[in-house]
Backbone as CSV, one residue per row, in Angstrom:
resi,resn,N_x,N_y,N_z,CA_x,CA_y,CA_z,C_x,C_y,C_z
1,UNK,123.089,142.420,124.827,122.405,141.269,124.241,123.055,139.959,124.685
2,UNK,124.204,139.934,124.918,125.025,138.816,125.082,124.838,138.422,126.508
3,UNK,124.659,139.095,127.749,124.461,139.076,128.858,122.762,138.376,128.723
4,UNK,121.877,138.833,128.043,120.549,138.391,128.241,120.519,136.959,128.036
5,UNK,121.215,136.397,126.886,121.590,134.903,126.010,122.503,134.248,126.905
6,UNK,123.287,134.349,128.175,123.902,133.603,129.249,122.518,133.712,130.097
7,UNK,122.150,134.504,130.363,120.830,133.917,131.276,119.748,133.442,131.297
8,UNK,119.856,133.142,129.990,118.250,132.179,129.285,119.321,131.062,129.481
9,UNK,120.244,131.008,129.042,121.315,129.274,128.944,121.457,128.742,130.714
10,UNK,121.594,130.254,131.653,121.616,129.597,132.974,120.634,128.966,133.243
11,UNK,119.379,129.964,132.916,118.106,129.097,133.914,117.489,127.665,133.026
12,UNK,117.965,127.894,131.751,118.206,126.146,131.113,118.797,125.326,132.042
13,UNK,119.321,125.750,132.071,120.676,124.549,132.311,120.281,124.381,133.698
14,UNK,120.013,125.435,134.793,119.478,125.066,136.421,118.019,124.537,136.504
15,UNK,117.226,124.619,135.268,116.065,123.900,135.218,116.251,122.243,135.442
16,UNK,117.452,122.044,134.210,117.923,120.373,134.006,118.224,119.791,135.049
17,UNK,119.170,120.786,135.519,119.690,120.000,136.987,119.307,120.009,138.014
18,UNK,117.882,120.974,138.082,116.694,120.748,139.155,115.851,119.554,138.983
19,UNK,116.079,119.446,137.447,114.986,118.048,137.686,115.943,116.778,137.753
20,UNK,117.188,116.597,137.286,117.617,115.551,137.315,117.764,115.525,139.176
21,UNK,117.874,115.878,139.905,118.549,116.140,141.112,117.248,114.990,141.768
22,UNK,118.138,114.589,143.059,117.727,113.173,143.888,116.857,113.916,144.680
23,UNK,115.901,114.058,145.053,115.577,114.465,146.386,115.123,113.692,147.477
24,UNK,115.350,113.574,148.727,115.648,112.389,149.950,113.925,111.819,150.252
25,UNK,113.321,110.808,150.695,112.690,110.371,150.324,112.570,109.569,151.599
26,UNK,111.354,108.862,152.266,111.318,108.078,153.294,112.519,106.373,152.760
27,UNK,112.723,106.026,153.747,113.497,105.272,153.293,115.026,105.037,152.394
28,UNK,115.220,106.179,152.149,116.506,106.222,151.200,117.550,106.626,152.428
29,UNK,118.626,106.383,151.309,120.121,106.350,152.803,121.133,107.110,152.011
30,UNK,120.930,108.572,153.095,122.038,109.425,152.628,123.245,109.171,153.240
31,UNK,124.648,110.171,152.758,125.631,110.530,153.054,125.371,111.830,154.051
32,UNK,125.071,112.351,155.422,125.150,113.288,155.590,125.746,114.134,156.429
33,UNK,126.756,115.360,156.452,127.491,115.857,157.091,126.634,116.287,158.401
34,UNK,126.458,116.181,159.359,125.837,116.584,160.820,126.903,117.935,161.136
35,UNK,127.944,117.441,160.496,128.797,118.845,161.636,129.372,118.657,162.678
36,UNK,129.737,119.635,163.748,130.072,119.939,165.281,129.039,119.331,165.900
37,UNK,129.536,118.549,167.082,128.652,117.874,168.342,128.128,119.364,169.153
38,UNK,127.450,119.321,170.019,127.058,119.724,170.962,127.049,118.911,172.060
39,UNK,127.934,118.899,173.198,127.854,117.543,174.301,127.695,116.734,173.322
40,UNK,126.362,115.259,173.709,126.491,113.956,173.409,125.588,113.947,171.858
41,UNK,125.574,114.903,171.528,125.107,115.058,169.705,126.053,114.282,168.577
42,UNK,125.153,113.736,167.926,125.838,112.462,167.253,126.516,113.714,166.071
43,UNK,127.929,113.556,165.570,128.526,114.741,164.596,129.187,113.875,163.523
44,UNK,129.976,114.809,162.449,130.638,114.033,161.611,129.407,113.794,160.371
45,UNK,130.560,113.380,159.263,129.941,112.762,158.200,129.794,111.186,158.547
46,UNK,128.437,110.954,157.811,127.973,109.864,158.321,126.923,109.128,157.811
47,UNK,126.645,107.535,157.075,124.743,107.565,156.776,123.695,107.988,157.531
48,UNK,122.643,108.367,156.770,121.364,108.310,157.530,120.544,108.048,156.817
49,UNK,119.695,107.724,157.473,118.179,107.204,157.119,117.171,108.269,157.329
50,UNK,116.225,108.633,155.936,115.379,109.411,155.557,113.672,109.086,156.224
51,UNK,113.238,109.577,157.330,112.455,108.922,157.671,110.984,109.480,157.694
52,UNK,110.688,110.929,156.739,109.371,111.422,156.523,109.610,110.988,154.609
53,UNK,108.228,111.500,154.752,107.757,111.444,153.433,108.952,112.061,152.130
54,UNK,108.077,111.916,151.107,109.077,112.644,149.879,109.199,113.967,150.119
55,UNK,110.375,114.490,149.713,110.362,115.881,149.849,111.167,116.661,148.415
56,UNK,110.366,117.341,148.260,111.071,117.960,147.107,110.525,119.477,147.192
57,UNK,111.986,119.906,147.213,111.573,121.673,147.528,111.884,121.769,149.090
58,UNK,112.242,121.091,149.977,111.876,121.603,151.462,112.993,121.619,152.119
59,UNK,112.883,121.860,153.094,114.395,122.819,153.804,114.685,121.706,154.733
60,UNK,114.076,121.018,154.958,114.900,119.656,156.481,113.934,118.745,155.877
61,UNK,114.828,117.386,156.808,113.822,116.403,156.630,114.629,115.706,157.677
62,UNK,113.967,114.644,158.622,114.137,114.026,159.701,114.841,112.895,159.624
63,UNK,115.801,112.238,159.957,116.460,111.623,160.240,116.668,110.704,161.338
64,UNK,117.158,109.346,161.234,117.878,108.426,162.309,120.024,108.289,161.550
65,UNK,120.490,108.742,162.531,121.804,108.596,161.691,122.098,107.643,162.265
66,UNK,123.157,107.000,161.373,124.136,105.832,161.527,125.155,105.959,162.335
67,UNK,125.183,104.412,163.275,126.929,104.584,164.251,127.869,103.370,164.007
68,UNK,128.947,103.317,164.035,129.508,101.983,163.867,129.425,101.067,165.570
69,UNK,128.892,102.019,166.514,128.871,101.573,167.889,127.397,101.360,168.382
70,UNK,127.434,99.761,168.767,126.099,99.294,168.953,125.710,99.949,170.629
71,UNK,124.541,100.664,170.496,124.474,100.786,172.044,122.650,100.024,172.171
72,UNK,122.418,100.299,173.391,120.872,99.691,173.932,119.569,100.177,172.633
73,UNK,120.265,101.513,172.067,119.098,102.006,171.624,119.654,102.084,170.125
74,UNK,119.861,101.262,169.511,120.780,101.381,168.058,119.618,100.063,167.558
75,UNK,119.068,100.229,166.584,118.670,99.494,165.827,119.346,98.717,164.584
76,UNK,119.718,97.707,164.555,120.339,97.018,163.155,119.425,96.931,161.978
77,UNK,119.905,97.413,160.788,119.236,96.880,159.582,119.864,97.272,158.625
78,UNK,120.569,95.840,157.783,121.280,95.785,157.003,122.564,96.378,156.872
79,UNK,123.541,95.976,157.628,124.583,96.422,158.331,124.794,98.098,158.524
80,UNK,123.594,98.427,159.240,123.548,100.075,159.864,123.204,99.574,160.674
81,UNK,123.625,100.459,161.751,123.094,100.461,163.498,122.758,102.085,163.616
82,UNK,121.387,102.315,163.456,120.996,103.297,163.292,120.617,104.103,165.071
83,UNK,121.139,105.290,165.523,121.065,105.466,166.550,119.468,105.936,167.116
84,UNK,118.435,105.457,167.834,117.244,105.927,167.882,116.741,107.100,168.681
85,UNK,117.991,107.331,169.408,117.755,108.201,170.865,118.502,109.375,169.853
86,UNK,118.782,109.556,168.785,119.582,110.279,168.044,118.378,111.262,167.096
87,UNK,117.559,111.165,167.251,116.292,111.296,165.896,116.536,112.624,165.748
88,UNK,116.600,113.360,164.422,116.540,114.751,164.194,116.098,115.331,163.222
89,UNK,116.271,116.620,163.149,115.911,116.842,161.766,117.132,117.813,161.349
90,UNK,116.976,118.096,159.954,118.643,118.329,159.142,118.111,119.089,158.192
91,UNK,118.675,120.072,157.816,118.486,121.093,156.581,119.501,120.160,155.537
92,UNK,118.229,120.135,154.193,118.536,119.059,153.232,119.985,119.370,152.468
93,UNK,120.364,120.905,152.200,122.165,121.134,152.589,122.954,120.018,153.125
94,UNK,122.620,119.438,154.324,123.316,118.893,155.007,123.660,117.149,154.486
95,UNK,122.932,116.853,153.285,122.710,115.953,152.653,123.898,115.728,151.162
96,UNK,124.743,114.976,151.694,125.507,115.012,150.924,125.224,113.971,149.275
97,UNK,125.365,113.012,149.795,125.356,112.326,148.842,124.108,110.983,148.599
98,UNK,123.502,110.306,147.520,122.292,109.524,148.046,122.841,108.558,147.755
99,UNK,122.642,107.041,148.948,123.378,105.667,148.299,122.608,104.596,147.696
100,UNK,121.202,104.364,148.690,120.081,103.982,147.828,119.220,103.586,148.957
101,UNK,118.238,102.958,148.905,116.805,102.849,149.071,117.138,101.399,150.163
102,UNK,115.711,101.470,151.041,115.377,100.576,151.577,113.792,100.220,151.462
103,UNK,113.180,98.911,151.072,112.126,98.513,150.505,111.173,99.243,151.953
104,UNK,109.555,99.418,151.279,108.720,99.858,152.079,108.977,98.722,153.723
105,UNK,108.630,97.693,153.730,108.699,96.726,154.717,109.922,96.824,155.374
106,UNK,111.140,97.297,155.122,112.224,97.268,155.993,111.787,98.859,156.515
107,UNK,111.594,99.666,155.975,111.388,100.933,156.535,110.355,100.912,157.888
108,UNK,109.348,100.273,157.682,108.126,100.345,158.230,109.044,99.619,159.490
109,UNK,109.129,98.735,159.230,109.756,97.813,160.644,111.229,98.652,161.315
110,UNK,111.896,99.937,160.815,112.600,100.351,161.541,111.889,101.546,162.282
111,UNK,110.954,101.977,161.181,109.664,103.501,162.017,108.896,102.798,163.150
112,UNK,108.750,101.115,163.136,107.885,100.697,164.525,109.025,100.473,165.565
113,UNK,110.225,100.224,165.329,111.377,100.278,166.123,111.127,101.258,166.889
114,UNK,111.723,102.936,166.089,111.294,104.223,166.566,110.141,104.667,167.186
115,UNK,109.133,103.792,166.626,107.880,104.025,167.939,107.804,103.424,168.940
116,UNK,108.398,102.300,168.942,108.436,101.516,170.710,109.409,102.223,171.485
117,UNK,110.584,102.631,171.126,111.697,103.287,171.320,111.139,104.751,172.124
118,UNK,110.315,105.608,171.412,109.986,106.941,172.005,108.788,106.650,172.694
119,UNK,107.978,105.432,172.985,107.163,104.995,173.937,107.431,104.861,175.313
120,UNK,108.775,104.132,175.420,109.914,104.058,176.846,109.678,105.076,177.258
């Protein structure tokens, strides 16, 4: 009986903290671990920028990560230099921490960045 009454209290309690939980969002700016490079693969913990829709429930979501090194193809906005030739996608695991939001209009103007960018 006592075993049944811890697992009604678990899936309480993992209900709460399923709903309180952030999930990454176009425009929002994570903390996220990338990992091991491969050759010239951007690695390391690092911001990024959330650049599909809301996601809640889903296993990746696409990304522009952050560099402290400005190159030809690094976009500035709001002291990130977001790498564009870098674009990926990331299993939401890989998402550490959320820092906060960037208004629709700054987003939009870094996704037309990314489209002139993969036009080249």
């Amino acid at each position: 009986m006592k075993i049944g009454v811890q697992m009604i209290t678990f899936r309480v309690v993992f209900r709460l903290m399923e709903a309180q939980r952030k999930y990454p969002s176009r425009g929002d700016i994570w903390i996220c671990d990338f990992g091991t490079n491969k050759g010239s693969e951007i690695n390391g913990i690092r911001p990024c920028l959330i650049i599909n829709q809301k996601l809640k429930r889903e296993q990746t979501c696409i990304v522009l990560p952050a560099s402290n090194t400005i190159r030809k193809s690094t976009y500035s906005l709001n002291n990130y230099h977001f790498v564009l030739h870098q674009v990926r996608a990331v299993d939401t695991l890989r998402l550490r921490r959320y820092l906060h939001s960037f208004s629709k209009d700054l987003v939009d103007e870094a996704l037309e960045q990314l489209n002139q960018f993969l036009k080249e």
